[in-house]
C-alpha positions as CSV (number, residue, x, y, z in Angstrom):
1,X,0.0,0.0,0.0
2,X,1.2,3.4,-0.6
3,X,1.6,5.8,1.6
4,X,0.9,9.3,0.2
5,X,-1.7,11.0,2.0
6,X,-0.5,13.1,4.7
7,X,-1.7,14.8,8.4
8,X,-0.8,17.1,10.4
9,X,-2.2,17.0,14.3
10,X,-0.9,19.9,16.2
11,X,-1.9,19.6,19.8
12,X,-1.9,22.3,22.5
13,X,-4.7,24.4,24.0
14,X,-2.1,27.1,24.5
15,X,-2.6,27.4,20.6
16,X,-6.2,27.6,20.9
17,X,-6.7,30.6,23.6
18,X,-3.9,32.9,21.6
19,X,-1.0,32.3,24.3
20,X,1.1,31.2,21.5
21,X,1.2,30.7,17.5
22,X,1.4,27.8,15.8
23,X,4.6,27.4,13.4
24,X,4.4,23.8,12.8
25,X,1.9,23.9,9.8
26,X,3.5,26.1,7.5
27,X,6.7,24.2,8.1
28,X,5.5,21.0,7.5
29,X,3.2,22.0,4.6
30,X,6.5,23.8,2.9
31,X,8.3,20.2,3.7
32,X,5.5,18.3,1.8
33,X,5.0,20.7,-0.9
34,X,8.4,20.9,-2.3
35,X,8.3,16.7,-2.5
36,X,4.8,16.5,-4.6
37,X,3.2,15.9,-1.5
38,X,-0.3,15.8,-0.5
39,X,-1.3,17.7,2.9
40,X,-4.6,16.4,2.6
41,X,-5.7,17.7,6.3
42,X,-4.1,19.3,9.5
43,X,-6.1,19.2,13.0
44,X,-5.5,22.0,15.3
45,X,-6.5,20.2,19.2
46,X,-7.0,21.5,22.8
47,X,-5.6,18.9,25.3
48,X,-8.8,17.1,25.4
49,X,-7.9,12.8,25.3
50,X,-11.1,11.9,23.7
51,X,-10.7,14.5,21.2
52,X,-7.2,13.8,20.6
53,X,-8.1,10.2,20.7
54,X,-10.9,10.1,17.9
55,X,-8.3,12.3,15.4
56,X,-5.9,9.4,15.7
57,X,-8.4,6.7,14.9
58,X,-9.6,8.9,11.9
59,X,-6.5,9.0,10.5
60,X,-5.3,5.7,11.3
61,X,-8.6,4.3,9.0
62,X,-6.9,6.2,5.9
63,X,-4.6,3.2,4.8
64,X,-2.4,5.6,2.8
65,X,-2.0,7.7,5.9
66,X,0.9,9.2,7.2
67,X,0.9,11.3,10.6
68,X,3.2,14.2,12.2
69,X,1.9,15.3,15.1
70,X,3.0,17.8,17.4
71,X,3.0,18.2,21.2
72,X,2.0,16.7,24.1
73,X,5.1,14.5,24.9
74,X,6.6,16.0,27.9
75,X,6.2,15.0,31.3
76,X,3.1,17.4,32.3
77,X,-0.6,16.0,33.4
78,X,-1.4,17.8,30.2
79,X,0.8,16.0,28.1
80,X,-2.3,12.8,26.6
81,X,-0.1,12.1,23.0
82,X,1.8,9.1,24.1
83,X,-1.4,7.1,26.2
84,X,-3.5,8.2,23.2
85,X,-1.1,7.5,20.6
86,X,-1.1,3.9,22.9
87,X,-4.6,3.3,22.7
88,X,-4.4,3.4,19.2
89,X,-2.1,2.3,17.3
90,X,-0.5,-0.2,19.9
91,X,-3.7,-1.4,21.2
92,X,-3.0,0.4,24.9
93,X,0.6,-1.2,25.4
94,X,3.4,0.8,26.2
95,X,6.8,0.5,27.2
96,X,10.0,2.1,28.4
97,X,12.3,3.2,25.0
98,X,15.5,1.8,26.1
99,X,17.9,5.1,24.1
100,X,15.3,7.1,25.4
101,X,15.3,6.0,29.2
102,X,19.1,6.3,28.9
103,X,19.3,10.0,27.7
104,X,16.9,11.0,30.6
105,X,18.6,9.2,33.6
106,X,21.8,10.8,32.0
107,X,21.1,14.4,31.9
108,X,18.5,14.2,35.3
109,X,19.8,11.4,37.3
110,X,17.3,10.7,40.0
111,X,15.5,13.7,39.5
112,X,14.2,11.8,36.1
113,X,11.6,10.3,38.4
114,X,8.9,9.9,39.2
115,X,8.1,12.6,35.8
116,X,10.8,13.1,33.6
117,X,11.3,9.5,32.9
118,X,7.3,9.0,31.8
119,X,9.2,10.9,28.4
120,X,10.3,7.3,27.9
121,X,8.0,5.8,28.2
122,X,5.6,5.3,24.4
123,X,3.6,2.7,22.6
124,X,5.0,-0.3,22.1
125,X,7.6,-0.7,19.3
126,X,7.8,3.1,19.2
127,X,11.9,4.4,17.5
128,X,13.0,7.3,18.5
129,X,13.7,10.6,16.9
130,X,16.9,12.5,17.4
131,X,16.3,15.7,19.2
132,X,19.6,18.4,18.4
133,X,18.3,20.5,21.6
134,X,18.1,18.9,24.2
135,X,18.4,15.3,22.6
136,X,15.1,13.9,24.4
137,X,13.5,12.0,21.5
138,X,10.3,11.8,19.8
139,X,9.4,8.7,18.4
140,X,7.5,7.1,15.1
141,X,5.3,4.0,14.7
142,X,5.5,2.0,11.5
143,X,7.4,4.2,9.8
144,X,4.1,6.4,9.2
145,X,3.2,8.0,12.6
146,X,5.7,10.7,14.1
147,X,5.1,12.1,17.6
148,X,7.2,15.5,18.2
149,X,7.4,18.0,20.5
150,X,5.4,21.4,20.8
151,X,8.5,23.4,20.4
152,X,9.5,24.3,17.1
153,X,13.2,24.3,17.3
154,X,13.3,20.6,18.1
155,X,10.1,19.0,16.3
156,X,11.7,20.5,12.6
157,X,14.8,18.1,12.7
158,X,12.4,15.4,14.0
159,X,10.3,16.4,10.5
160,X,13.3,16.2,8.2
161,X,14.7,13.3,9.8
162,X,11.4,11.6,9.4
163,X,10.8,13.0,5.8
164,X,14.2,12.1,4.1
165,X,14.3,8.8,6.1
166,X,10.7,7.2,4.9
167,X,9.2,9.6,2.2
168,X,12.3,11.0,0.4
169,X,11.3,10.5,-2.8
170,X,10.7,14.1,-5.1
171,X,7.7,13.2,-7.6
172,X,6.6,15.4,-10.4
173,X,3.6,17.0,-10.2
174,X,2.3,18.7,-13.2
175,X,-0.1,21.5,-12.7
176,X,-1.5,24.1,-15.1
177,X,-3.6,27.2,-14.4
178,X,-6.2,29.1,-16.6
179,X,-8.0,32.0,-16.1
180,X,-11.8,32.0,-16.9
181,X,-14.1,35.1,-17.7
182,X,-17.0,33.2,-16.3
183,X,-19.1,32.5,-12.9
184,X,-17.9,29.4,-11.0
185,X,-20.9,28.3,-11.9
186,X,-20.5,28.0,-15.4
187,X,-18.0,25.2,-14.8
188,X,-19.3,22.6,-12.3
189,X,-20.2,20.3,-14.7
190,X,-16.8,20.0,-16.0
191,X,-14.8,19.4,-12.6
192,X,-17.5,16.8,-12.5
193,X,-16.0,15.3,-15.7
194,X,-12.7,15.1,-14.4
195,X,-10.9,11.8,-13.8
196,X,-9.8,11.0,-10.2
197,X,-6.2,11.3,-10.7
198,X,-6.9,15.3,-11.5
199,X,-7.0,17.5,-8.3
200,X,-9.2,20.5,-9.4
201,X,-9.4,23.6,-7.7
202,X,-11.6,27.2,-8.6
203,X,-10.4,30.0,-7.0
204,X,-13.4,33.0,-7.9
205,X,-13.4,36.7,-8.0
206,X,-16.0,39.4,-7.2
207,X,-16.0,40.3,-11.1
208,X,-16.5,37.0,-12.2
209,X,-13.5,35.6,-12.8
210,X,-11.7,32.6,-11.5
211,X,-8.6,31.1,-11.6
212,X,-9.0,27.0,-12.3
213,X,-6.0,25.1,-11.7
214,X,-5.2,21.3,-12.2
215,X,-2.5,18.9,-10.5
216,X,-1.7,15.9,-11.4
217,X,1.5,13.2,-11.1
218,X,0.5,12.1,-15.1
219,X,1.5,14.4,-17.6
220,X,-0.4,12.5,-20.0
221,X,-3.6,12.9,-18.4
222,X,-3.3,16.6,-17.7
223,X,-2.6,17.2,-21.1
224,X,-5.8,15.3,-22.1
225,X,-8.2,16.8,-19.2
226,X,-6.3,20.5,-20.5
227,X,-7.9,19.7,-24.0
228,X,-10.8,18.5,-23.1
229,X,-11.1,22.1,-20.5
230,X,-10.4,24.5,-23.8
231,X,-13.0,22.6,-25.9
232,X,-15.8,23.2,-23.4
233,X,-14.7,26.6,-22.9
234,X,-14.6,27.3,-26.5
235,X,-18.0,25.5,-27.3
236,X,-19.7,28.0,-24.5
237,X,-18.1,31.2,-25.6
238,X,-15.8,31.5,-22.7
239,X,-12.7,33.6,-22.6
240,X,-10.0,31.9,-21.0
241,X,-6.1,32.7,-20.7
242,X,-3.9,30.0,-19.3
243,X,-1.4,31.2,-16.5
């Protein structure tokens, strides 16, 4: 199975009630983006474990999903991503990460418990992921799911590590953009046309103009459904201009 469909969950009520801004997204979207990528949703959370709970088993029924999620790792009663992230994808069983317990009784000693060391402690089969700042890890499951921290400076190099490690592969997209002197209207019925592989977007204007783009990883089919786009808007009168 393929994995190509990507999420973002970015977890924090701190986010939420305007004490901070979130930086993750655009980060990770940029990331994505410049591979031919598809950031098909991100889900901003509050610290709530059902909620948090229910966005991991909606993603985890995408079988082409892939998951970077963000925050709630530490060692504060706020801090629900690992028990969640146990509950489901590792059916509730968790263990200590052996690198990961190490690095924590290294740089705390026996002030590592009874909280610090918790850090260590993730769902079952869970690798770490090198942290540069203060080398605590995150961890991934399957290859697919990636747990980081809330802060920026250490959950990017978790993000490239995880990128160039599992999905470093740079495909082509193709993508064309035309200009149409007509109501959005006046061309629903050919995005309905499209074929699947096509991702279709309208962009409209007050003065009744949109911009319709295409994407698509087959040249050959762009080219065709870019035909088949100038015929219809030829045979209605249309003026178009392609970008």
């Amino acid at each position: 199975m393929k994995i190509d469909r990507f999420y973002s969950v970015i977890i924090g009520t701190e986010l939420l009630n305007g004490r901070r801004k979130d930086s993750h997204f655009e980060f990770l979207n940029a990331r994505l983006v410049e591979r031919g990528f598809s950031h098909v949703a991100s889900f901003l959370l509050k610290d709530d474990p059902k909620l948090i709970k229910e966005c991991f088993e909606l993603i985890k029924r995408d079988e082409r999903a892939a998951m970077f999620c963000f925050g709630g790792i530490g060692a504060t009663p706020d801090d629900l991503t690992r028990e969640m992230a146990a509950l489901v994808f590792t059916q509730g069983e968790s263990a200590f990460e052996p690198s990961a317990k190490r690095i924590i009784l290294e740089r705390f000693g026996e002030e590592a418990y009874p909280n610090r060391i918790q850090m260590a402690y993730v769902p079952l089969g869970a690798k770490p992921l090198a942290n540069p700042i203060n080398q605590i890890p995150g961890f991934g499951l399957e290859n697919r799911y990636f747990f980081m921290p809330g802060f920026p400076s250490m959950a990017q190099a978790m993000v490239l590590e995880a990128i160039t490690s599992f999905f470093d592969r740079y495909e082509t997209v193709h993508a064309i953009s035309v200009e149409i002197q007509a109501p959005e209207e006046r061309i629903i019925a050919f995005m309905q046309s499209l074929p699947q592989e096509i991702e279709a977007s309208s962009l409209p204007s007050m003065d009744l103009r949109l911009v319709f783009s295409m994407r698509c990883e087959r040249l050959e089919i762009l080219q065709e459904s870019y035909a088949n786009l100038t015929s219809y808007l030829q045979e209605r009168n249309l003026t178009y201009q392609t970008l």
